[in-house]
SEMAR-616118 format. One line per 5 residues: number of its first residue (from 1); their letters; for each residue x, y, z of N, C-alpha, C. Coordinates in Angstrom, 3 decimals. Layout:
<lozas>
NUM	a	X,Y,Z,X,Y,Z,X,Y,Z | ...
</lozas>
This chain:
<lozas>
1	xxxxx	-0.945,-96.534,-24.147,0.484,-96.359,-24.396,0.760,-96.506,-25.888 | 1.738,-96.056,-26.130,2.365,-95.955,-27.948,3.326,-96.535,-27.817 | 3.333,-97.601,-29.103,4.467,-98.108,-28.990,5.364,-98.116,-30.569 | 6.101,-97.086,-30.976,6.482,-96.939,-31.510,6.885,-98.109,-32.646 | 6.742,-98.180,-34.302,7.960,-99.076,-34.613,9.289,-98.855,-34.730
6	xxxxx	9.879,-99.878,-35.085,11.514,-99.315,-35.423,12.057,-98.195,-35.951 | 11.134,-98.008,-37.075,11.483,-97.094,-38.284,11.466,-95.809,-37.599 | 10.476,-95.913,-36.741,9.797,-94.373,-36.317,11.115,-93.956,-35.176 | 11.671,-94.936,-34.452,12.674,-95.020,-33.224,13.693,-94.446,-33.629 | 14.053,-94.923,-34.961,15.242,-94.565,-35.653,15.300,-93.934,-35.735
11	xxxxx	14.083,-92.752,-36.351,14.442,-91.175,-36.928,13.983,-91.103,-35.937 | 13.610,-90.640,-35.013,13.818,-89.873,-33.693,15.217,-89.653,-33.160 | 15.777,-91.152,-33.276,17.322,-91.448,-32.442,17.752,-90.257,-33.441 | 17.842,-90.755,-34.729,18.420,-89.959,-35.749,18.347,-88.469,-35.657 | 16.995,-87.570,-35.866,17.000,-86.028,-35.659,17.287,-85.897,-34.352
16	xxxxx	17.248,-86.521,-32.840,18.307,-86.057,-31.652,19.453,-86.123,-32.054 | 20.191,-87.125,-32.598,21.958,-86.910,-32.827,22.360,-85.898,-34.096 | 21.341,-85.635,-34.574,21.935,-84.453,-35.765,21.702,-83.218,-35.217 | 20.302,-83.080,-34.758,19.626,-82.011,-34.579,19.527,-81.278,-33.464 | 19.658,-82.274,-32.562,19.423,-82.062,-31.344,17.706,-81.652,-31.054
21	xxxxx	16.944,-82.257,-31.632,15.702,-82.209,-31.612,14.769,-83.070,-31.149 | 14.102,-83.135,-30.169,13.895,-84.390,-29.022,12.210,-84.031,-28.420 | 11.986,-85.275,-28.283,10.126,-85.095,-28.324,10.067,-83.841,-26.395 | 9.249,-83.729,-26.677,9.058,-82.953,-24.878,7.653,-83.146,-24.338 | 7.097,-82.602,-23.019,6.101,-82.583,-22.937,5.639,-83.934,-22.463
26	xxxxx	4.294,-83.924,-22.034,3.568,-85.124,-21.549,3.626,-86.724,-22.353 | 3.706,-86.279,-23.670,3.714,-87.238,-24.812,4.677,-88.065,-24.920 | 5.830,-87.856,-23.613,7.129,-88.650,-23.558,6.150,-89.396,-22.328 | 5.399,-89.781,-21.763,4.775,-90.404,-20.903,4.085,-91.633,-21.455 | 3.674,-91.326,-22.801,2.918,-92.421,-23.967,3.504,-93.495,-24.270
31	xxxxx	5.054,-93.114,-24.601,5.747,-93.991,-25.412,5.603,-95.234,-24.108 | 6.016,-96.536,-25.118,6.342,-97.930,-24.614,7.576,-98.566,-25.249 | 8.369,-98.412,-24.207,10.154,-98.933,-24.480,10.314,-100.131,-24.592 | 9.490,-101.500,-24.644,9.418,-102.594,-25.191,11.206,-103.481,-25.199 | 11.879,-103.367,-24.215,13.152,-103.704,-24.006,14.055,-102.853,-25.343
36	xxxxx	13.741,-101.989,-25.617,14.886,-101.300,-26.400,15.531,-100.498,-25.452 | 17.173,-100.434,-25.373,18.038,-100.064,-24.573,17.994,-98.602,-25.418 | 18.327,-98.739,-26.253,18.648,-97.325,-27.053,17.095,-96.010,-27.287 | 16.529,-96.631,-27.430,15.161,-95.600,-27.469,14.982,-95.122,-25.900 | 14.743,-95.783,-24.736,14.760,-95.889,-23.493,15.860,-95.005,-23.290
41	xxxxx	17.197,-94.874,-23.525,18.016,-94.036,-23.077,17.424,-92.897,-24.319 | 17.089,-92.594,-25.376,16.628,-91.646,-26.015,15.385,-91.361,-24.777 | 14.474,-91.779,-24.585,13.537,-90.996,-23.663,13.696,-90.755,-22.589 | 14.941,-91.263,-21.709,15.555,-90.583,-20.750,15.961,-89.594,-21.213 | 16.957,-89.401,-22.184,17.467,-87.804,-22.225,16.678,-86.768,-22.970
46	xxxxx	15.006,-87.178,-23.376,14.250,-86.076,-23.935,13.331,-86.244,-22.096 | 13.476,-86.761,-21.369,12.403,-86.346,-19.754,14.041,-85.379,-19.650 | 14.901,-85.669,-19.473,15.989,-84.706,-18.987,15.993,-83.461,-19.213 | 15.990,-83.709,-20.374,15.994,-82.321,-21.158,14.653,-81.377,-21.198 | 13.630,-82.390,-21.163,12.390,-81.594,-20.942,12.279,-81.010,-19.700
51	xxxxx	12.811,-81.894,-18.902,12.579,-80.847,-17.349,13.252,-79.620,-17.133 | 15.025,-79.887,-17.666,15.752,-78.498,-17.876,15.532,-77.756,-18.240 | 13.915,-77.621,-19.816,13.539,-76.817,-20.384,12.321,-76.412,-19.241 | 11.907,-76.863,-18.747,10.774,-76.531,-18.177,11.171,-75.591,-16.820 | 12.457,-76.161,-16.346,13.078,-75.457,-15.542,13.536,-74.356,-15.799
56	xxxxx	13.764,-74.428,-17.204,14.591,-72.727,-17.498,12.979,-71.760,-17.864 | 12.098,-72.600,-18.543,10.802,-71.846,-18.528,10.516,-71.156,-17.130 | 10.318,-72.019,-16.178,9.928,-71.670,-15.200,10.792,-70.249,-14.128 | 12.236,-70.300,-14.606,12.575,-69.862,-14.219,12.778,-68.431,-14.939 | 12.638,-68.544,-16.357,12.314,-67.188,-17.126,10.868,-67.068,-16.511
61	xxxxx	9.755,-67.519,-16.780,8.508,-67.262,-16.368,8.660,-65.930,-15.055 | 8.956,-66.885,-13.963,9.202,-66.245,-12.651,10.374,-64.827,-12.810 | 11.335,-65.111,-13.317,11.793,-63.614,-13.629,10.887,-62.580,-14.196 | 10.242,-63.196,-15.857,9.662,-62.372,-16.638,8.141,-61.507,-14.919 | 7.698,-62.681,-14.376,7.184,-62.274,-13.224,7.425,-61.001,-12.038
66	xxxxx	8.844,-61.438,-12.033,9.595,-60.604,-11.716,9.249,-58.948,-11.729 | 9.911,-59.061,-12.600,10.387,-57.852,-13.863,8.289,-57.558,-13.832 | 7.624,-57.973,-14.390,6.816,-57.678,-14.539,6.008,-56.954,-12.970 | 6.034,-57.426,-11.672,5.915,-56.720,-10.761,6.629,-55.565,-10.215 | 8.487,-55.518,-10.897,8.982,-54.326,-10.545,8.185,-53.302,-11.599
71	xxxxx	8.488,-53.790,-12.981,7.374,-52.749,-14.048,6.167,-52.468,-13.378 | 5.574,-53.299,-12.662,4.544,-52.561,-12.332,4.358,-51.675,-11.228 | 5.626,-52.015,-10.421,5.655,-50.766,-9.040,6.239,-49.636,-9.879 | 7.349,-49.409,-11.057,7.690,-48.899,-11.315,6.877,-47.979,-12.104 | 5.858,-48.516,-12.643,4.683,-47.445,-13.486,3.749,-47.080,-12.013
76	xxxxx	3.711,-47.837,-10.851,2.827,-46.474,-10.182,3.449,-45.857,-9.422 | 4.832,-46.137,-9.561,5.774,-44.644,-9.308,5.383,-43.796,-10.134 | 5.873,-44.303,-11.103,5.742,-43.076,-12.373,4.479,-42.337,-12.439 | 3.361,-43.232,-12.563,2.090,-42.657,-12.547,1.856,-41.914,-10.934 | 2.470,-42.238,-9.844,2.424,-41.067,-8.779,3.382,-40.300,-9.220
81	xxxxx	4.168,-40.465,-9.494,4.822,-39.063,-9.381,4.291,-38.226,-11.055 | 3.728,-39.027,-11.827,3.322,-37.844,-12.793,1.888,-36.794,-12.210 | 1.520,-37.647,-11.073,0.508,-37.175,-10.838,0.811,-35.905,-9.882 | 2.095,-36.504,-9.023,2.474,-35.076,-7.981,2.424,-34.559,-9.197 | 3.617,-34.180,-10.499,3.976,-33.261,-11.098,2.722,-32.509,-11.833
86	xxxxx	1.648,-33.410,-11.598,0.657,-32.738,-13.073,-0.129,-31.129,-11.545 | -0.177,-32.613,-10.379,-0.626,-30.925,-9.379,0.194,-30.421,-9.301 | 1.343,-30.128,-8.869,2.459,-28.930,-8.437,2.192,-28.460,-9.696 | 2.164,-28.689,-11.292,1.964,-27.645,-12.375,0.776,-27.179,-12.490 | -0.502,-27.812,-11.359,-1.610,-27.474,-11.613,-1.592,-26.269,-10.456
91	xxxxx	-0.723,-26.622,-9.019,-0.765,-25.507,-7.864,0.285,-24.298,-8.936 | 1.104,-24.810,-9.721,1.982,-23.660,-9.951,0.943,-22.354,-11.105 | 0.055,-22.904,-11.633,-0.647,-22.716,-12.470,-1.627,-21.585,-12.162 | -2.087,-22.205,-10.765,-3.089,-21.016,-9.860,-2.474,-20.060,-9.074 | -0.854,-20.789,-8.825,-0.553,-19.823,-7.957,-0.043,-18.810,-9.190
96	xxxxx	0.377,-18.966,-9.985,0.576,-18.089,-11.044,-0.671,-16.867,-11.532 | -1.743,-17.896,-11.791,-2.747,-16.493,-12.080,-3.106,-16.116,-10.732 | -3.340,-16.788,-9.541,-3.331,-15.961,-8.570,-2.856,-14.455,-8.211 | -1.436,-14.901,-8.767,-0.348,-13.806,-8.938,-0.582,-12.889,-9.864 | -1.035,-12.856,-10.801,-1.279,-12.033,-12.232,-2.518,-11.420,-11.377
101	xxxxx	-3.393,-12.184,-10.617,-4.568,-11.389,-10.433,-4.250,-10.199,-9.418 | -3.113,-11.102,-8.004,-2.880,-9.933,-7.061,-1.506,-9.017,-7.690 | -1.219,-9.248,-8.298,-0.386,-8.129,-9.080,-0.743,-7.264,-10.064 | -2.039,-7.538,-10.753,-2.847,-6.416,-10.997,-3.903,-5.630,-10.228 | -4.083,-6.188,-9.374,-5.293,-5.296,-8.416,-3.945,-4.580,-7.704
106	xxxxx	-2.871,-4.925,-7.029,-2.099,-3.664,-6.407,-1.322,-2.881,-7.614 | -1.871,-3.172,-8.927,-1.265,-2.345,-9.976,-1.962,-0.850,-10.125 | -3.831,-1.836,-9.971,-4.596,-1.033,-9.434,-4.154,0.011,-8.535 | -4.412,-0.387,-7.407,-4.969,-0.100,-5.984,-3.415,1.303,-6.302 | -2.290,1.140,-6.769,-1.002,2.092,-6.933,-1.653,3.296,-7.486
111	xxxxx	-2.785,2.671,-9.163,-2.993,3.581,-10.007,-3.480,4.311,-9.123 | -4.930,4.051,-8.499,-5.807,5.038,-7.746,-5.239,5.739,-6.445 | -3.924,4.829,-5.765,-3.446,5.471,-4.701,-3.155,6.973,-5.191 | -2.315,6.484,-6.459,-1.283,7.894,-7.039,-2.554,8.822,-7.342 | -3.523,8.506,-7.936,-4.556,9.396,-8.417,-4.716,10.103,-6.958
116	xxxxx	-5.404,9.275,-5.860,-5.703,10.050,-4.673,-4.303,10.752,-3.930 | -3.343,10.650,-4.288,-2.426,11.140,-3.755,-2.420,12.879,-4.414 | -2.315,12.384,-5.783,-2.601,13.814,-6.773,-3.528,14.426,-6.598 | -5.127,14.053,-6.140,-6.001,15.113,-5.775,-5.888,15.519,-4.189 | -5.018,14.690,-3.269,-5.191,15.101,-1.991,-3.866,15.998,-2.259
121	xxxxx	-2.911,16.224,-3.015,-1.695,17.581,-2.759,-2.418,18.528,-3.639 | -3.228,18.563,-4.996,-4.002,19.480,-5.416,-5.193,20.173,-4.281 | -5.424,19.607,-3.755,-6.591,19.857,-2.189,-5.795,20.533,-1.671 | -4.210,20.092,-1.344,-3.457,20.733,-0.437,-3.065,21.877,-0.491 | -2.635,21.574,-1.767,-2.224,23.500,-2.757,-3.209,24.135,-2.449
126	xxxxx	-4.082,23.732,-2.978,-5.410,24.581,-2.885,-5.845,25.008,-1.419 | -5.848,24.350,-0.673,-5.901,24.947,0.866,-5.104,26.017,1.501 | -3.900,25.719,0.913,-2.570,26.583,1.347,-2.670,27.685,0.439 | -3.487,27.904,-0.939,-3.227,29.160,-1.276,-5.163,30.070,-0.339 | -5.777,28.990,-0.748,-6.428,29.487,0.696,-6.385,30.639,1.570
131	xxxxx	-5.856,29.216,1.841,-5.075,30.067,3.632,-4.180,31.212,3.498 | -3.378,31.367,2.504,-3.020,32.035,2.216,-3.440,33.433,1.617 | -3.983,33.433,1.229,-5.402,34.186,0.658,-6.327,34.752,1.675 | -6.447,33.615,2.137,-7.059,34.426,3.593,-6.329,35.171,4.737 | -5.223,34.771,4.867,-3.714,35.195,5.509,-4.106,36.668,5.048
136	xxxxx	-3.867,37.003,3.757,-3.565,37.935,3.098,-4.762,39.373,3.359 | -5.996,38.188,2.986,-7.566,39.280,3.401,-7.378,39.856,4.413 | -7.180,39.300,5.616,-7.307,39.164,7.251,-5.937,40.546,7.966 | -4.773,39.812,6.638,-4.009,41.525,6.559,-4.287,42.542,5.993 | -5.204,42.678,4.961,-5.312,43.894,4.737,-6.310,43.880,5.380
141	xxxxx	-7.282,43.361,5.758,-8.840,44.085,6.449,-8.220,44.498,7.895 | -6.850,44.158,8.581,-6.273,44.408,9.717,-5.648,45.639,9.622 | -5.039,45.842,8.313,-4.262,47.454,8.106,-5.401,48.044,7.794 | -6.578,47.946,6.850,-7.370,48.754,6.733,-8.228,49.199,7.999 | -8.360,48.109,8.976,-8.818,48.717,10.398,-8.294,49.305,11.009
146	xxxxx	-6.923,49.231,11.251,-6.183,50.160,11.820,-5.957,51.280,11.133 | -5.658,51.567,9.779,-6.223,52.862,9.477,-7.486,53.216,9.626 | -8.732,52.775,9.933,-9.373,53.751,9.838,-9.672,54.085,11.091 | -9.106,53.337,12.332,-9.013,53.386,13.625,-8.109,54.514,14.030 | -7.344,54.597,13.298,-6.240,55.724,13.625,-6.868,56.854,12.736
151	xxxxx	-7.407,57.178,11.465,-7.841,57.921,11.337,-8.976,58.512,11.853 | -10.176,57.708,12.323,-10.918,57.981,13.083,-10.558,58.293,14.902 | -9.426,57.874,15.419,-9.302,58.694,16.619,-8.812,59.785,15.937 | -7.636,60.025,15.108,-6.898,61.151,14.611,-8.286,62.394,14.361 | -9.295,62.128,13.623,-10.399,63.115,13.755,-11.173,63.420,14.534
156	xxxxx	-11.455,62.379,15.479,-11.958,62.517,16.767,-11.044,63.451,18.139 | -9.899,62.835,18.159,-8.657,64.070,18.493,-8.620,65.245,18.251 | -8.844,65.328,16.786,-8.666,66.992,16.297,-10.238,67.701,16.445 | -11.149,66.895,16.327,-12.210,67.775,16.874,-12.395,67.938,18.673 | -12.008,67.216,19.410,-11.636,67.577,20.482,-11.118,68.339,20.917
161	xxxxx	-10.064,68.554,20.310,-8.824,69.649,20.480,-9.470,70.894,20.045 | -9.675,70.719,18.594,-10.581,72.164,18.183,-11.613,72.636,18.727 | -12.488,71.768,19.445,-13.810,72.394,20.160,-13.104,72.940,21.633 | -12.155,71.854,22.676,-11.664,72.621,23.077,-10.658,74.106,23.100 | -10.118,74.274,22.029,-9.624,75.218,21.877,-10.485,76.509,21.841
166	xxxxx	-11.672,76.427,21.034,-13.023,77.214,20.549,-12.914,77.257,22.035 | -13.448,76.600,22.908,-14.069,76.989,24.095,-13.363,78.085,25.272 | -12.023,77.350,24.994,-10.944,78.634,25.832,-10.517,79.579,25.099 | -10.810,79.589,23.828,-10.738,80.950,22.967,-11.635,81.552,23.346 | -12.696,81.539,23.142,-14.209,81.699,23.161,-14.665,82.278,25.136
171	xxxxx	-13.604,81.600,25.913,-13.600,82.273,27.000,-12.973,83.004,27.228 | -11.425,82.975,26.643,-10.531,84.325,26.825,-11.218,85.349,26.301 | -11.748,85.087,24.810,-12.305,86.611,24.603,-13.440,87.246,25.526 | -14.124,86.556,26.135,-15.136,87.025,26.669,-14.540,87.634,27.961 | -14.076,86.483,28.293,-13.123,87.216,29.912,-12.395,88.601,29.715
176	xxxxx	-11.524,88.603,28.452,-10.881,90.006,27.935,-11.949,91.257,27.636 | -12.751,90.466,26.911,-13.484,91.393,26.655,-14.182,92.436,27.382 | -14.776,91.381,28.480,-15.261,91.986,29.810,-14.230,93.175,30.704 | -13.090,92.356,30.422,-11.662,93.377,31.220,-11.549,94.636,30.711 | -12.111,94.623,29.403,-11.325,95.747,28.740,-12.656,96.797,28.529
181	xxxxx	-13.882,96.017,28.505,-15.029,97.104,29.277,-15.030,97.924,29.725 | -14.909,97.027,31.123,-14.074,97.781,32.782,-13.467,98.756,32.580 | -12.317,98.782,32.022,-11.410,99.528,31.586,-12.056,101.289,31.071 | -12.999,100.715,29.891,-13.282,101.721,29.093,-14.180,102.603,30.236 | -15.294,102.061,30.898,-15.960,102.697,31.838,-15.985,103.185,33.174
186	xxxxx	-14.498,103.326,33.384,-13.998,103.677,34.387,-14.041,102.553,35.480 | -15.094,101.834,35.522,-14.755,101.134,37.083,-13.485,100.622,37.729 | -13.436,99.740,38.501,-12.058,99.571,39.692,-12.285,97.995,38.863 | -10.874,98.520,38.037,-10.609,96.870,38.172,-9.759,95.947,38.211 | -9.432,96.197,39.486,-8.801,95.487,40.482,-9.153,93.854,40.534
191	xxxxx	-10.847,93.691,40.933,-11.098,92.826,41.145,-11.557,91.671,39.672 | -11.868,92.489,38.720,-11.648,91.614,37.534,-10.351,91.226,37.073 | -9.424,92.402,37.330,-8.174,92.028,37.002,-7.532,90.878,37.492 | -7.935,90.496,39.002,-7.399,89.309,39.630,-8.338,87.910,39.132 | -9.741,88.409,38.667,-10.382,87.063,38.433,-9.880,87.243,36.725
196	xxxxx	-9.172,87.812,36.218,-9.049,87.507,34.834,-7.482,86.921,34.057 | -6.868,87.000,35.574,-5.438,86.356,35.671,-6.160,84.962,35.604 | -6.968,84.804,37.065,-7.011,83.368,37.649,-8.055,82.397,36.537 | -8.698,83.311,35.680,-9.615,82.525,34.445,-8.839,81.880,33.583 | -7.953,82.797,33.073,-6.783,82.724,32.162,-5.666,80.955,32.311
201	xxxxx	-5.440,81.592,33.444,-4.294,79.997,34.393,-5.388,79.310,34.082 | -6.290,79.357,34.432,-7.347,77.688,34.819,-7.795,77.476,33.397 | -7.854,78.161,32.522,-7.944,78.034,30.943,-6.701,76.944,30.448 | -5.395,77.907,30.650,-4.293,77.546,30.056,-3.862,76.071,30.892 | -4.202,75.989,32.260,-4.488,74.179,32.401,-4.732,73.579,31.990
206	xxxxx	-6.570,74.101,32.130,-7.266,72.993,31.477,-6.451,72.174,30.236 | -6.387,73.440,28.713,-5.985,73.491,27.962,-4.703,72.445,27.547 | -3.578,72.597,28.200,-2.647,71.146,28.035,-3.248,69.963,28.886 | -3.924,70.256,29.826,-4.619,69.071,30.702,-5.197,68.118,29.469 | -6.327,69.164,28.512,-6.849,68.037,27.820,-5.956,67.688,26.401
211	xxxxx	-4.796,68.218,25.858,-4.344,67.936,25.027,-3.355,66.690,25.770 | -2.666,67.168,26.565,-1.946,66.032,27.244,-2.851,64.913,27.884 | -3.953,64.595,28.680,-4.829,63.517,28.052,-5.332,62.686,26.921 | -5.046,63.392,26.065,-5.910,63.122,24.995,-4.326,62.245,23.940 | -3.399,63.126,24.321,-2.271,62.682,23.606,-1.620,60.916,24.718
216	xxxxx	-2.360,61.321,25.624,-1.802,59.580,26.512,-2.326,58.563,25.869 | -3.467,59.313,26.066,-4.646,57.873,25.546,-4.377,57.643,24.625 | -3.953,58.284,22.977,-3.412,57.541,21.506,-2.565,56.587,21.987 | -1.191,57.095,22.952,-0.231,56.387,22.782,-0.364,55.267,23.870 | -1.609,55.230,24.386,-1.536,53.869,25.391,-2.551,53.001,24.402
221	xxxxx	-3.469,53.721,23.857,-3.928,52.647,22.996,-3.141,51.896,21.545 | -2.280,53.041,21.330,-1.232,52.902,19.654,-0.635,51.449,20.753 | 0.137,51.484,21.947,1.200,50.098,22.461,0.244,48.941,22.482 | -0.977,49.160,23.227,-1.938,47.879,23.546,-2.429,47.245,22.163 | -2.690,48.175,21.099,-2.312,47.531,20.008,-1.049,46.571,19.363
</lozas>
């Protein structure tokens, strides 16, 4: 224990009543109050005061505690949520070039559509003049067949006609000729005369028989065409 002298009591008493400056701490446990009334009430009111201080320590402590556990929920908020924000800018990031990537491949995929679009209506033109073209061949090689179909019955007709004609020419004269023989050499002719009527008729039958045949058949073949 410490036991202070007077002198030392005094300025203590003394800087508490000016100063308000007063021992604290364990070291108020040392002293020995030796029947002094006045030092004794001085180290009562520095334990007083020391505890109030210790109390307000304690009670800043425990706030500063406080505060120091909300700061610290409050930074791993922060640090979660910087972390959502750093992915959502990291998802926004991919989904972005994602986007740049699928918005240039269908920038693509447009270019080459349009390209194949342009060679499939150039194909198309081109087919249709084609076809057209061929349309066109297919008509004239169709008029040119039919002319030469019609010209070739048309000559085939007329040599028909002409050989028949030759032939009933070619018999009238002979039939006449024969008649008019007769004639010159007196015989009876009676009986040529009647076969040279009836040669004649069966001539001049025949004769439209085969032109009027011959003229059916153009015009049943000219319709079936």
């Amino acid at each position: 224990m410490i036991t202070p002298d007077k002198e030392t009591r005094r300025q203590l008493i003394e800087l508490k009543e000016q100063k308000d400056i007063c021992l604290e701490g364990n070291i108020l446990k040392t002293f020995k109050v030796n029947n002094d009334k006045e030092f004794e009430s001085y180290l009562e009111y520095c334990n007083t005061k020391d505890k109030d201080a210790r109390k307000k320590r304690m009670g800043i402590t425990k706030q500063v505690q406080e505060q120091n556990i909300r700061l610290s929920h409050l930074n791993e908020e922060n640090q979660k949520m910087m972390n959502d924000l750093q992915n959502k800018i990291t998802e926004i990031e991919e989904s972005k070039l994602t986007f740049e990537v699928q918005n240039k491949e269908l920038e693509e995929w447009k270019k080459e559509n349009i390209e194949l679009t342009e060679k499939l209506q150039s194909e198309m033109m081109k087919s249709e003049k084609a076809r057209v073209d061929a349309e066109a061949a297919k008509q004239n090689a169709e008029n040119d067949l039919d002319l030469l179909q019609k010209k070739t019955q048309n000559e085939l007709i007329s040599t028909i006609v002409k050989v028949a004609l030759w032939v009933i020419m070619g018999v009238g004269f002979v039939t006449t000729g024969v008649y008019v023989l007769t004639l010159f050499i007196g015989k009876d002719t009676q009986v040529i005369s009647a076969a040279w009527s009836n040669i004649f008729g069966i001539l001049l039958t025949n004769a439209f028989s085969i032109v009027g045949t011959i003229m059916g058949i153009k015009y049943a073949t000219e319709n079936k065409q």
